[in-house]
Every structure is written in structure tokens, then in C-alpha cells.
N, CA, C and O atoms as a CHARMM CRD file, in Angstrom:
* protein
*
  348
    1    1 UNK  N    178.38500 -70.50300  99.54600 PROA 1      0.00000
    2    1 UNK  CA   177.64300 -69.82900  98.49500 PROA 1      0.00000
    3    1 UNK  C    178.55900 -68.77300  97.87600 PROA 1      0.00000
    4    1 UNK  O    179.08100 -67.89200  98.55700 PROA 1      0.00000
    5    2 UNK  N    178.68500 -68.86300  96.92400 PROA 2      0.00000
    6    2 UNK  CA   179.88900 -67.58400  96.13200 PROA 2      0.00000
    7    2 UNK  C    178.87900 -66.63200  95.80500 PROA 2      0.00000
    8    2 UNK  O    177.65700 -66.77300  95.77300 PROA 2      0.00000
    9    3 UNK  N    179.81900 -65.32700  95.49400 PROA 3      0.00000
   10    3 UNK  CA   179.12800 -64.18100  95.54600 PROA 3      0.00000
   11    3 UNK  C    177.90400 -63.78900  94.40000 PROA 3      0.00000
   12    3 UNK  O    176.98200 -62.97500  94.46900 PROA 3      0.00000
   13    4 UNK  N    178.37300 -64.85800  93.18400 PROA 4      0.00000
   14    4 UNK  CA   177.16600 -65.01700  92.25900 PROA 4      0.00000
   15    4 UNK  C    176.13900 -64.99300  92.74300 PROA 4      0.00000
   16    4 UNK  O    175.31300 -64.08800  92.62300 PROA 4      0.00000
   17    5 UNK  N    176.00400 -66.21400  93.50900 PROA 5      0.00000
   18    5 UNK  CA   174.71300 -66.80800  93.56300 PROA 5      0.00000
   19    5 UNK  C    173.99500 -66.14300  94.99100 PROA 5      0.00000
   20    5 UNK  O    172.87600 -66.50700  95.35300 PROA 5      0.00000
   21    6 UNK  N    174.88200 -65.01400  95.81700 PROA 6      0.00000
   22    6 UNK  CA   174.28100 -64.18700  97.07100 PROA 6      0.00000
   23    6 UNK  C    173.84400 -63.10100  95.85600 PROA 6      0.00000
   24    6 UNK  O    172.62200 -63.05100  95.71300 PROA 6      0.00000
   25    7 UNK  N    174.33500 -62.54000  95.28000 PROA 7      0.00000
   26    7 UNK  CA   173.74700 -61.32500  93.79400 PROA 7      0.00000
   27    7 UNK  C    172.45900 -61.66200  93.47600 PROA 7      0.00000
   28    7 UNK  O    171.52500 -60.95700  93.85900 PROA 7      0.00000
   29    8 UNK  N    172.21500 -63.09200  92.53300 PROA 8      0.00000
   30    8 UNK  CA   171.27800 -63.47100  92.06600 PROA 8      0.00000
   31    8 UNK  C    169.86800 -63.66200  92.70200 PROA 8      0.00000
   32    8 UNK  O    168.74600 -63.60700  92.19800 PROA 8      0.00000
   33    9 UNK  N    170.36200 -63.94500  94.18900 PROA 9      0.00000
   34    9 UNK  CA   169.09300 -64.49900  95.12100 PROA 9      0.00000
   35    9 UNK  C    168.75700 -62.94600  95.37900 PROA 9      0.00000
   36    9 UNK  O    167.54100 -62.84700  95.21200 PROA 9      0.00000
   37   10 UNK  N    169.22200 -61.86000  95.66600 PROA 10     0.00000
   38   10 UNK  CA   169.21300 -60.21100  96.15100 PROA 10     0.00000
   39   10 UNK  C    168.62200 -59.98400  95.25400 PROA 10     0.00000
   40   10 UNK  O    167.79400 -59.10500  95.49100 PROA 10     0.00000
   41   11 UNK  N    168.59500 -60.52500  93.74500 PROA 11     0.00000
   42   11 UNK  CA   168.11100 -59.71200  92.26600 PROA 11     0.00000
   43   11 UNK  C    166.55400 -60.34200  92.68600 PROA 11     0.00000
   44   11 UNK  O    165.53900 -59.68200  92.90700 PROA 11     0.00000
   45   12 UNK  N    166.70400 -61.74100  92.71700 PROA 12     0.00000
   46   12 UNK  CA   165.26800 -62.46500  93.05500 PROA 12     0.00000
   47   12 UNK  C    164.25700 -61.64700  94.01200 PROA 12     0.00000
   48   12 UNK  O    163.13500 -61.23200  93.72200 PROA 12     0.00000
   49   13 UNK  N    164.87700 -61.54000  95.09300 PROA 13     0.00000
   50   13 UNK  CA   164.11000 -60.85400  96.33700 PROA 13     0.00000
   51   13 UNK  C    163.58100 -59.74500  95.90900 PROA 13     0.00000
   52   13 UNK  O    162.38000 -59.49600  96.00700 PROA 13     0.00000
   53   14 UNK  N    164.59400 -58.84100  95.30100 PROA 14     0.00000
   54   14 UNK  CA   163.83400 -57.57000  94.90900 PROA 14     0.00000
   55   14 UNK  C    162.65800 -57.46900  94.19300 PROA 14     0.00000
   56   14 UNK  O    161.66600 -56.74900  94.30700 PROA 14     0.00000
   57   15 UNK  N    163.14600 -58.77800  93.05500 PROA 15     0.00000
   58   15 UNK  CA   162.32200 -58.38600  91.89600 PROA 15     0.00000
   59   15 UNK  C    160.65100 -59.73400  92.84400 PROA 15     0.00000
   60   15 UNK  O    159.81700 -59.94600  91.96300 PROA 15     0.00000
   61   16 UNK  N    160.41500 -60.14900  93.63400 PROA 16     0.00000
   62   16 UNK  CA   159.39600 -61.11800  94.09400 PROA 16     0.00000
   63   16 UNK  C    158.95300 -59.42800  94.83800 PROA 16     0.00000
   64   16 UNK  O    157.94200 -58.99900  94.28300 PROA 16     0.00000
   65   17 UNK  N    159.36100 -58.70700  95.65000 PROA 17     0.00000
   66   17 UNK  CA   159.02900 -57.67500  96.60700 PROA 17     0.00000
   67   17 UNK  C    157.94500 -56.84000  95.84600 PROA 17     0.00000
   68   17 UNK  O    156.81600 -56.57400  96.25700 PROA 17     0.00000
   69   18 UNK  N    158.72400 -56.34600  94.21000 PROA 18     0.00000
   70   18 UNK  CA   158.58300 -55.24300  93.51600 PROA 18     0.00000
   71   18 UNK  C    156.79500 -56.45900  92.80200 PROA 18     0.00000
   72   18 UNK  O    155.70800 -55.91900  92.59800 PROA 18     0.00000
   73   19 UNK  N    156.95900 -57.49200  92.66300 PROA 19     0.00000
   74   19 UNK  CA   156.05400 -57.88000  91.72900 PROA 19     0.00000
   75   19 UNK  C    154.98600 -57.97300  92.54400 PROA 19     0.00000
   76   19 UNK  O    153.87700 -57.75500  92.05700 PROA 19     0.00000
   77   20 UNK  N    155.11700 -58.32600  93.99800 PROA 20     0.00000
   78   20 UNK  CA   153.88100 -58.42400  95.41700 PROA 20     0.00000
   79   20 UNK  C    153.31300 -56.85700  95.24900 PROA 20     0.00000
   80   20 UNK  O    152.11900 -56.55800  95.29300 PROA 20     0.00000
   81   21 UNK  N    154.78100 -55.61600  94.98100 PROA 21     0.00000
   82   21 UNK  CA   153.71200 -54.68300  95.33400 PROA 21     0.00000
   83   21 UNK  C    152.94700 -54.42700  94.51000 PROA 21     0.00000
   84   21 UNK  O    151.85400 -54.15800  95.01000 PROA 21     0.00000
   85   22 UNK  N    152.96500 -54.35100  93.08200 PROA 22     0.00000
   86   22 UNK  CA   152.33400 -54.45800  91.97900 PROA 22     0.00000
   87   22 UNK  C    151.19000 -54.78800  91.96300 PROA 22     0.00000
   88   22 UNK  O    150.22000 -54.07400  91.71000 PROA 22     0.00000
   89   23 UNK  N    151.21300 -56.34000  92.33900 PROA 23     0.00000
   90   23 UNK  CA   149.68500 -56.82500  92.31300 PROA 23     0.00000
   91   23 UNK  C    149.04300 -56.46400  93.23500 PROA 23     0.00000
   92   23 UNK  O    147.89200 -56.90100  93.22900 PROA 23     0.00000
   93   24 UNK  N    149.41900 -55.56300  94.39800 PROA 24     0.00000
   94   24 UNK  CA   148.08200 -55.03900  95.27000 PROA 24     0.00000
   95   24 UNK  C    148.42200 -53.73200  95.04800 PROA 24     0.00000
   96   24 UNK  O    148.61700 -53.09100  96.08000 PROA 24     0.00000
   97   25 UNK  N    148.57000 -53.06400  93.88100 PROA 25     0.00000
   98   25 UNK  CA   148.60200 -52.30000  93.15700 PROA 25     0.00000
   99   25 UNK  C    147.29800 -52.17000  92.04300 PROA 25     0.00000
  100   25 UNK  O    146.44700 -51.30000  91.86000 PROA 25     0.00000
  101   26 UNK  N    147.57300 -53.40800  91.43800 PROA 26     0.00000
  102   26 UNK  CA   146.70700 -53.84700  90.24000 PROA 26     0.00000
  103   26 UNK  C    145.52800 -54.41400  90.79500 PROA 26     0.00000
  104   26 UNK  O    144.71200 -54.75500  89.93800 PROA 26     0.00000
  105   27 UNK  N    145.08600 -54.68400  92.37500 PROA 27     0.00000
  106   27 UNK  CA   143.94300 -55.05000  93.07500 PROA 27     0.00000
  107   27 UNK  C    143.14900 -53.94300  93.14200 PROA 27     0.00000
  108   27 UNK  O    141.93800 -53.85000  92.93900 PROA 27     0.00000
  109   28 UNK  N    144.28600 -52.76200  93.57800 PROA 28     0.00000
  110   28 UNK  CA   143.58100 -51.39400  93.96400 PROA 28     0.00000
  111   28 UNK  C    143.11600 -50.55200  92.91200 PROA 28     0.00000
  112   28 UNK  O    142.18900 -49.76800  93.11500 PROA 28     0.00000
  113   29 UNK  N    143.57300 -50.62800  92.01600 PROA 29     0.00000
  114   29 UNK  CA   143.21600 -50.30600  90.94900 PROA 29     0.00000
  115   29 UNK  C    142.16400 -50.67300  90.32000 PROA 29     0.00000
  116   29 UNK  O    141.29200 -49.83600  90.08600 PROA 29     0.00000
  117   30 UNK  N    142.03000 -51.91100  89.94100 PROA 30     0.00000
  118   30 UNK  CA   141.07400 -52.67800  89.64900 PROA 30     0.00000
  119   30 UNK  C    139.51300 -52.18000  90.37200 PROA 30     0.00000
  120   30 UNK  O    138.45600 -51.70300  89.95800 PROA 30     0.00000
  121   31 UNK  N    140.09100 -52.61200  91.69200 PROA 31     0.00000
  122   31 UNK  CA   138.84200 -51.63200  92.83400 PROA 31     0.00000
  123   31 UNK  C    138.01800 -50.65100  92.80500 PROA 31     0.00000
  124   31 UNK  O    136.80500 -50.71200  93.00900 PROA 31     0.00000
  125   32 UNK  N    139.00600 -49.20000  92.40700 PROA 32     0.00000
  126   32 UNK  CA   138.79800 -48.25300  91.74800 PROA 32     0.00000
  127   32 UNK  C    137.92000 -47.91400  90.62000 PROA 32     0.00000
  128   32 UNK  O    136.89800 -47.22900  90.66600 PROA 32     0.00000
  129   33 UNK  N    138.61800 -48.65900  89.28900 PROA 33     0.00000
  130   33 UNK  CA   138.06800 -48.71900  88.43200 PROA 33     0.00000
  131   33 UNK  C    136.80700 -49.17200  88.64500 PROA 33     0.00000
  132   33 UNK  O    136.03100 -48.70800  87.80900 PROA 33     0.00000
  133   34 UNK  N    136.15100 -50.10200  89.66000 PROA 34     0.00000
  134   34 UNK  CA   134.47100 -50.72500  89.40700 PROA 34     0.00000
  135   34 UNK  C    134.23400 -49.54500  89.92000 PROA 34     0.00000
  136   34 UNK  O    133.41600 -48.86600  89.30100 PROA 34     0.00000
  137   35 UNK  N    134.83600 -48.96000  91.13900 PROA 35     0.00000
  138   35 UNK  CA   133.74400 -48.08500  91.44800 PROA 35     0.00000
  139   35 UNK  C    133.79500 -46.81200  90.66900 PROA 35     0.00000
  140   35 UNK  O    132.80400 -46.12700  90.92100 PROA 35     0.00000
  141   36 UNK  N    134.82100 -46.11100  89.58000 PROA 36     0.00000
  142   36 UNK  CA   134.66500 -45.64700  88.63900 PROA 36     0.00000
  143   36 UNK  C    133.26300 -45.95600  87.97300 PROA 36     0.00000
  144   36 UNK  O    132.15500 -45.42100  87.91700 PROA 36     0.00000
  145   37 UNK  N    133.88400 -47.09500  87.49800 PROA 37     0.00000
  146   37 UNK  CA   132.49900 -47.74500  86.31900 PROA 37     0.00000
  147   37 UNK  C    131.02100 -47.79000  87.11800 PROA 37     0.00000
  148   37 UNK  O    130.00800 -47.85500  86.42200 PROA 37     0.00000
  149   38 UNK  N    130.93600 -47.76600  88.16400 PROA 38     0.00000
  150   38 UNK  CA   129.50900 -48.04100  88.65600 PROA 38     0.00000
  151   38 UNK  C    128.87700 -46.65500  88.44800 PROA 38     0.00000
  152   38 UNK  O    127.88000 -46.28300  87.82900 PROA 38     0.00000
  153   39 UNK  N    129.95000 -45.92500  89.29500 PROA 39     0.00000
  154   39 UNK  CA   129.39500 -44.31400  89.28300 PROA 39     0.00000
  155   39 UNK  C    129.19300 -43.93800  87.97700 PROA 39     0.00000
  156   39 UNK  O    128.10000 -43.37600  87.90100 PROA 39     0.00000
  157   40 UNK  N    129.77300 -43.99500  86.87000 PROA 40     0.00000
  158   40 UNK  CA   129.88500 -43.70300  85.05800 PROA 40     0.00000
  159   40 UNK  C    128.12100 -44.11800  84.66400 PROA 40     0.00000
  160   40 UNK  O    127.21600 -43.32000  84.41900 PROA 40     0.00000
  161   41 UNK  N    128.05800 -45.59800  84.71400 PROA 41     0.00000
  162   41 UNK  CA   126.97300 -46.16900  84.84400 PROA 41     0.00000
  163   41 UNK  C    126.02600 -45.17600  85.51900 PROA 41     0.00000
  164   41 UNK  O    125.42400 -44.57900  84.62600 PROA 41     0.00000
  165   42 UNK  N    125.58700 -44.68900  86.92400 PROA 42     0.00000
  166   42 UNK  CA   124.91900 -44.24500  87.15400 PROA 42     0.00000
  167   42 UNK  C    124.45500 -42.83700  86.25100 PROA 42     0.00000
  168   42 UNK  O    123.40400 -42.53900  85.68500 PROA 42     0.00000
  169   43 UNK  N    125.82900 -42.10500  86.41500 PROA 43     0.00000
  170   43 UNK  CA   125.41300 -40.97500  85.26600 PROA 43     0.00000
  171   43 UNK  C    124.78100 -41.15800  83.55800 PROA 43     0.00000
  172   43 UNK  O    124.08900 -40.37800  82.90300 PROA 43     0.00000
  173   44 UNK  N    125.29500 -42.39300  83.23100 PROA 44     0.00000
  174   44 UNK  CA   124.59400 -42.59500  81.83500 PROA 44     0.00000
  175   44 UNK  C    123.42000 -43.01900  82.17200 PROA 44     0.00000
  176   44 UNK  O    122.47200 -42.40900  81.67900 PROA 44     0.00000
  177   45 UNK  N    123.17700 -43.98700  82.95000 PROA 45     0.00000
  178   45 UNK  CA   121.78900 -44.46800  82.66600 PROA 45     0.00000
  179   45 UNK  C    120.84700 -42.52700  83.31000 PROA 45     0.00000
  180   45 UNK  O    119.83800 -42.13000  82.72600 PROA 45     0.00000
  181   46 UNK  N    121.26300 -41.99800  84.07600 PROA 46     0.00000
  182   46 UNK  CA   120.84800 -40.74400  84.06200 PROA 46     0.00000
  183   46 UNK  C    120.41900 -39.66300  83.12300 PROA 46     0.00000
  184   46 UNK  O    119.34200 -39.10000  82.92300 PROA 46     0.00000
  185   47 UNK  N    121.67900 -39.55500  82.58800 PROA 47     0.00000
  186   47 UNK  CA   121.76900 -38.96100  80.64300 PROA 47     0.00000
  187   47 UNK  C    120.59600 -39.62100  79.86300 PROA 47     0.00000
  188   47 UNK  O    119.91300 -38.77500  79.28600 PROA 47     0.00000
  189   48 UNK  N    120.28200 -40.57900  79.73300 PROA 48     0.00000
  190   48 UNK  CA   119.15200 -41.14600  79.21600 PROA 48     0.00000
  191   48 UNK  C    118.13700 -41.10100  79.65100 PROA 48     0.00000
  192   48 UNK  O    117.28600 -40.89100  78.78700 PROA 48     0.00000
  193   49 UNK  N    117.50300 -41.26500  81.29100 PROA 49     0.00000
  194   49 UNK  CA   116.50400 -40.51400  80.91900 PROA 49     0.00000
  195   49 UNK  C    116.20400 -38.70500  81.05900 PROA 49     0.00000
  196   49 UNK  O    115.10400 -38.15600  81.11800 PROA 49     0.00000
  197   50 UNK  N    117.08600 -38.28700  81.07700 PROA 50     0.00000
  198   50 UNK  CA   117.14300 -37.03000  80.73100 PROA 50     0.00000
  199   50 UNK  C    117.00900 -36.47800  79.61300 PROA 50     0.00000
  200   50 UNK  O    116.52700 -35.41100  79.23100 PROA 50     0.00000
  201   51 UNK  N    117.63900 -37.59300  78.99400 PROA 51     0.00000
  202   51 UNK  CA   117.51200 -37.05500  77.44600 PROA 51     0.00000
  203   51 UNK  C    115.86600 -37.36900  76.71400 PROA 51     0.00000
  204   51 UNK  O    115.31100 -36.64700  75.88500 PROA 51     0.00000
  205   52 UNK  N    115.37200 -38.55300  77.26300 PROA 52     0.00000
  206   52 UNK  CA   113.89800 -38.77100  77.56100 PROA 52     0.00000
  207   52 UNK  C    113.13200 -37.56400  77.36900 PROA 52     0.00000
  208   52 UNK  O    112.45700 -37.40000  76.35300 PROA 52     0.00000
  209   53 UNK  N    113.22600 -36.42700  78.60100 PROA 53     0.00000
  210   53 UNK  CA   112.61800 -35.59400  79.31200 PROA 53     0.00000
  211   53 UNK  C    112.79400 -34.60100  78.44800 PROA 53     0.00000
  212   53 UNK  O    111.79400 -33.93400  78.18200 PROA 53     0.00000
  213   54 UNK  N    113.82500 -34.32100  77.92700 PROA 54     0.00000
  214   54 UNK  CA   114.30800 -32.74400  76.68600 PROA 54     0.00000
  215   54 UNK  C    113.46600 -33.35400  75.94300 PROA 54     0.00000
  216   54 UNK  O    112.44000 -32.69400  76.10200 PROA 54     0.00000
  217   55 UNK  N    113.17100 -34.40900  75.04500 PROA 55     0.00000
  218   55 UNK  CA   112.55000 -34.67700  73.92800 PROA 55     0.00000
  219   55 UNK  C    111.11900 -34.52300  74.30100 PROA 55     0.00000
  220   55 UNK  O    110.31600 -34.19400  73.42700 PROA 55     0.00000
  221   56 UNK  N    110.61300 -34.79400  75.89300 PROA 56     0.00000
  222   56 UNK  CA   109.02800 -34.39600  75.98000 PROA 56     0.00000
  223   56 UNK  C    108.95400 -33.28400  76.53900 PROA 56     0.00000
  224   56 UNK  O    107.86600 -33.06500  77.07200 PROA 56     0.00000
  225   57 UNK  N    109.74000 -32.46900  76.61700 PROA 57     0.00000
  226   57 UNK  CA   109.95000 -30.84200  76.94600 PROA 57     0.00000
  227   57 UNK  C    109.54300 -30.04900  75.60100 PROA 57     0.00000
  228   57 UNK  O    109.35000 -30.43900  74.45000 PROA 57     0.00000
  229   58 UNK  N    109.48800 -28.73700  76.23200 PROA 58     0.00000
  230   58 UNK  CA   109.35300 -27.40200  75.30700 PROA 58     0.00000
  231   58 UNK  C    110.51700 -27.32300  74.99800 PROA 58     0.00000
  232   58 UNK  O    111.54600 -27.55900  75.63200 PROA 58     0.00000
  233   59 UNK  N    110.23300 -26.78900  73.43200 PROA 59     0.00000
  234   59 UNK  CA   111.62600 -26.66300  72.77400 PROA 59     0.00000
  235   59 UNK  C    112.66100 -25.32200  74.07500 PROA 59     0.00000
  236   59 UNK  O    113.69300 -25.51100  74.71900 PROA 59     0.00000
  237   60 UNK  N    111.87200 -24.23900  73.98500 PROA 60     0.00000
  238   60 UNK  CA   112.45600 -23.38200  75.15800 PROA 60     0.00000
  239   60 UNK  C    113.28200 -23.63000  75.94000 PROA 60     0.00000
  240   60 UNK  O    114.39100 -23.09600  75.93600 PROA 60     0.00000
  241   61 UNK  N    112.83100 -24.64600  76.91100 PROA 61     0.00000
  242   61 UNK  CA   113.48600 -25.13600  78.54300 PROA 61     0.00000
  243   61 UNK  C    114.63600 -26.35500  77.77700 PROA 61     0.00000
  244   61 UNK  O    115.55000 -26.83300  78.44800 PROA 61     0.00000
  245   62 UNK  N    114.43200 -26.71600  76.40100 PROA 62     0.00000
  246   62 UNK  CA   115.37400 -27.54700  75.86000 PROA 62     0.00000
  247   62 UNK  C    116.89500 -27.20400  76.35300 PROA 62     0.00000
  248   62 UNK  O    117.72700 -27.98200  76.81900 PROA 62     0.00000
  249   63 UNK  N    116.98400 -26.02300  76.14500 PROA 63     0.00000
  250   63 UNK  CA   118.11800 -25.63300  75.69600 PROA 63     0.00000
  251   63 UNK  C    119.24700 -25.65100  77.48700 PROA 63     0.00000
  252   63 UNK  O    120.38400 -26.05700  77.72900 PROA 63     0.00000
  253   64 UNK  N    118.48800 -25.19000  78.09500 PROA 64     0.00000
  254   64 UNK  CA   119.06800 -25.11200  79.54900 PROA 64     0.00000
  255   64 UNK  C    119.22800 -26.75200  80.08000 PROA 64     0.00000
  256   64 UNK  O    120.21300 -26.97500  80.78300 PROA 64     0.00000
  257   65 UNK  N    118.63500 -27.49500  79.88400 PROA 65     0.00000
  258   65 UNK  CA   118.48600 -29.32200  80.04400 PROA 65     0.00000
  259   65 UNK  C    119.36300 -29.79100  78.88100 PROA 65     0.00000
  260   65 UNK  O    119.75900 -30.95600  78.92400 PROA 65     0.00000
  261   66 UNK  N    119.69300 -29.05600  77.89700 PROA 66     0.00000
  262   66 UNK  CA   120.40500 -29.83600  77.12900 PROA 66     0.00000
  263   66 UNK  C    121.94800 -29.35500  77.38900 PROA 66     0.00000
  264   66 UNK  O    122.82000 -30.21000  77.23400 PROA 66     0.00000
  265   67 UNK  N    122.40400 -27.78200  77.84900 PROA 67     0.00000
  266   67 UNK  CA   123.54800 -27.35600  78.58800 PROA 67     0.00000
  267   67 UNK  C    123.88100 -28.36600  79.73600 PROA 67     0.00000
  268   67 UNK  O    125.02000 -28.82800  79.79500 PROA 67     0.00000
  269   68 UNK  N    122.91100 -28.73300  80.66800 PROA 68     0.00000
  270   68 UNK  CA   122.80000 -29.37300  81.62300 PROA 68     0.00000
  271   68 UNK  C    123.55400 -31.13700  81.26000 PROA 68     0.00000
  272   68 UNK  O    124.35700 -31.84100  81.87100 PROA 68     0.00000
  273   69 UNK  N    122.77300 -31.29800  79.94400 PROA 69     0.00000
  274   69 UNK  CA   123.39800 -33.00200  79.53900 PROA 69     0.00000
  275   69 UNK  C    124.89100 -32.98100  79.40600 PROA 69     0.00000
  276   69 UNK  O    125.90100 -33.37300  79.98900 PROA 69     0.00000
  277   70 UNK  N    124.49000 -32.28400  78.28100 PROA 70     0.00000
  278   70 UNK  CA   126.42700 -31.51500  77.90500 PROA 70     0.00000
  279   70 UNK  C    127.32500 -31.87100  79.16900 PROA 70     0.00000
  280   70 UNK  O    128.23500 -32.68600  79.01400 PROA 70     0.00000
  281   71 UNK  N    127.15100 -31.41300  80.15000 PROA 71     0.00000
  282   71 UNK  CA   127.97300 -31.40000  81.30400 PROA 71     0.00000
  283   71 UNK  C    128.18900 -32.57800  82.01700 PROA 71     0.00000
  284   71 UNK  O    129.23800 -32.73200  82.64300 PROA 71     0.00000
  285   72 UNK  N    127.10000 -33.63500  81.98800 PROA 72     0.00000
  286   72 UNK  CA   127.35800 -34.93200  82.60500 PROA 72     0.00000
  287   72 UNK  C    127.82900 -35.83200  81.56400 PROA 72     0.00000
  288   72 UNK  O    128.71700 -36.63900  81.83900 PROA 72     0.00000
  289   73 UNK  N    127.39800 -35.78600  80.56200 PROA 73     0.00000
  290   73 UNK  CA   128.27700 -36.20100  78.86700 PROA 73     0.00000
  291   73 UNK  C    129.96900 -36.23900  79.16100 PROA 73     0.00000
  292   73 UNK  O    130.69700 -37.22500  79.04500 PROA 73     0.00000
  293   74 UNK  N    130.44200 -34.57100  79.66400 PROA 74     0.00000
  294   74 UNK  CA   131.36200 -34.75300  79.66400 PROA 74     0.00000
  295   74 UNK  C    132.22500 -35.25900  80.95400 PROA 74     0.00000
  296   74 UNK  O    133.45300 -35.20000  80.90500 PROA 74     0.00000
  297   75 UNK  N    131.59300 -35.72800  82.03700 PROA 75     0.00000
  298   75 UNK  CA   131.77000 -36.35200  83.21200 PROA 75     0.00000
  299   75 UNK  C    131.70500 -37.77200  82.82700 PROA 75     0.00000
  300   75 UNK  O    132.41300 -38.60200  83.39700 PROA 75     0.00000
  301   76 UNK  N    130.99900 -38.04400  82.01200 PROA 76     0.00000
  302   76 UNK  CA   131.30500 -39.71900  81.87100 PROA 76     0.00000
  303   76 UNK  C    132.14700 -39.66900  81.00100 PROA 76     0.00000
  304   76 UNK  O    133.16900 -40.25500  81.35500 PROA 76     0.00000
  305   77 UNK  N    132.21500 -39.16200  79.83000 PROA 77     0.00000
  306   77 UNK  CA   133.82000 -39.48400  78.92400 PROA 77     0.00000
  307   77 UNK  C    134.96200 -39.04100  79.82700 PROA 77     0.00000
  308   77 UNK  O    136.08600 -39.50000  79.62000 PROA 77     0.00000
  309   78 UNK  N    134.83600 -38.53700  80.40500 PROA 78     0.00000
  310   78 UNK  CA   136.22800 -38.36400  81.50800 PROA 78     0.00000
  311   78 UNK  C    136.12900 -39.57000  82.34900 PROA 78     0.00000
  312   78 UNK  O    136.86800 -40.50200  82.03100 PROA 78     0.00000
  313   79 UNK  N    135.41500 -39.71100  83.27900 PROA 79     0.00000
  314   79 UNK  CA   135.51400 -41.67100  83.99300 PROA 79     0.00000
  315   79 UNK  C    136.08900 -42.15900  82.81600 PROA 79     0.00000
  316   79 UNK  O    137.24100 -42.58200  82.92100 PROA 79     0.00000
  317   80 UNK  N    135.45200 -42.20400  81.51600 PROA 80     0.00000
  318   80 UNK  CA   135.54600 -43.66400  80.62400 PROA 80     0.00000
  319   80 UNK  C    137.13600 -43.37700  80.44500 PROA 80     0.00000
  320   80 UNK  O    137.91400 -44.30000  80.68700 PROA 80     0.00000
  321   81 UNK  N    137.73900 -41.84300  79.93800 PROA 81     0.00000
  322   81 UNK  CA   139.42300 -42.14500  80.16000 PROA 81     0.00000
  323   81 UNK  C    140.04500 -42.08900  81.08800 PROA 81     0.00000
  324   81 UNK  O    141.23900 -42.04600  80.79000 PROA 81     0.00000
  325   82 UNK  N    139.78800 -42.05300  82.60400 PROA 82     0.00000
  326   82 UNK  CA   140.43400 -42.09100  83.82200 PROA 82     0.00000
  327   82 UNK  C    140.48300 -43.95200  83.95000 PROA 82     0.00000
  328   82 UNK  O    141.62600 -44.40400  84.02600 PROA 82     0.00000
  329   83 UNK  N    139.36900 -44.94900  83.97400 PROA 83     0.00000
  330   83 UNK  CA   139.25900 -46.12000  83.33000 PROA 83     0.00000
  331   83 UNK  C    140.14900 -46.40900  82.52600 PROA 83     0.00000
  332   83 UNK  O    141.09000 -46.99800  83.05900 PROA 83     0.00000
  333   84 UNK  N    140.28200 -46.17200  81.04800 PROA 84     0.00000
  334   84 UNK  CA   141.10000 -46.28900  80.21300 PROA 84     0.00000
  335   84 UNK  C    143.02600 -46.46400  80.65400 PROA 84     0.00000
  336   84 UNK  O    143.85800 -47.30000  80.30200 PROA 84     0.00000
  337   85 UNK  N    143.10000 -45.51300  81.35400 PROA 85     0.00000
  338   85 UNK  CA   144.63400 -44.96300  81.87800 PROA 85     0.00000
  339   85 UNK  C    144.63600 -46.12500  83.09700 PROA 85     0.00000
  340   85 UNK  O    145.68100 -46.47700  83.64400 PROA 85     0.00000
  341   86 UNK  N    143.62300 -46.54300  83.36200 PROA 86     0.00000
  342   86 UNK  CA   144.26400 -47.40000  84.83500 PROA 86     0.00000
  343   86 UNK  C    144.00100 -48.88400  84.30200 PROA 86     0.00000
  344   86 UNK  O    143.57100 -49.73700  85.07800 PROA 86     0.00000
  345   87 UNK  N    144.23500 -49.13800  83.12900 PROA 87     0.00000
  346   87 UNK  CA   143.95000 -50.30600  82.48300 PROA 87     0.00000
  347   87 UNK  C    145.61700 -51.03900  81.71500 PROA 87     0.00000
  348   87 UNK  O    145.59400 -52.09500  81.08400 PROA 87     0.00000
């Protein structure tokens, strides 16, 4: 075997090693992401009926329930770009 073809098979190996770790990389990830998305899911379908509840609320207590939405609002657009980035 000349030294080419001991190079080429070393380039192979690496690059089969580097692509195995990847894809249980891209498994774990993947993984992640559902359970991202499930939890996201839970908080929206939450946000809704919350948002339900402000609309059959006193305008008054609105305002503290609607600070309150605000805050899980911005907990799911954060999942949706933590999602985004592992895509």
C-alpha cells in the first residue's frame, strides 16, 4: 500500500468517526428539540386559556393577568428560537 492510499484511508476514518458523531449529535438534538416543543406547546395552549380568563375578568385584575401573559409570551418565543438555533 503506498503512502497515498495509507493518507486517504486516515482522511476516510476521520471523516466516517466525525460524521457517526454528528448524527448522534443530530439524534440528541432532535430529542431535545420535541421536548422543547412539547413544553412550548404546553405553555401556549396555557396562554390561551388565560387569555380566555382576562377577557371574562374585571378590567382591574386585567392588568396583573395580562403582566402575568406577557411573561409566558415571552418564554415561548424564546423555546420557539432556542428550536430555531438547533435546527
Amino acid at each position: 500500500m503506498s503512502e497515498q492510499e495509507d493518507k486517504l484511508k486516515q482522511v476516510l476514518k476521520r471523516l466516517e468517526k466525525e460524521r457517526d458523531e454528528l448524527k448522534l449529535q443530530a439524534g440528541l438534538a432532535k430529542l431535545e428539540a420535541r421536548d422543547d416543543w412539547d413544553e412550548i406547546e404546553k405553555k401556549l395552549e396555557g396562554l390561551r386559556g388565560r387569555l380566555k380568563v382576562v377577557g371574562e375578568e374585571a378590567y382591574e385584575a386585567s392588568g396583573d393577568v395580562g403582566a402575568a401573559l406577557d411573561v409566558v409570551a415571552d418564554e415561548i418565543k424564546a423555546g420557539f428560537e432556542r428550536i430555531k438555533k438547533m435546527m
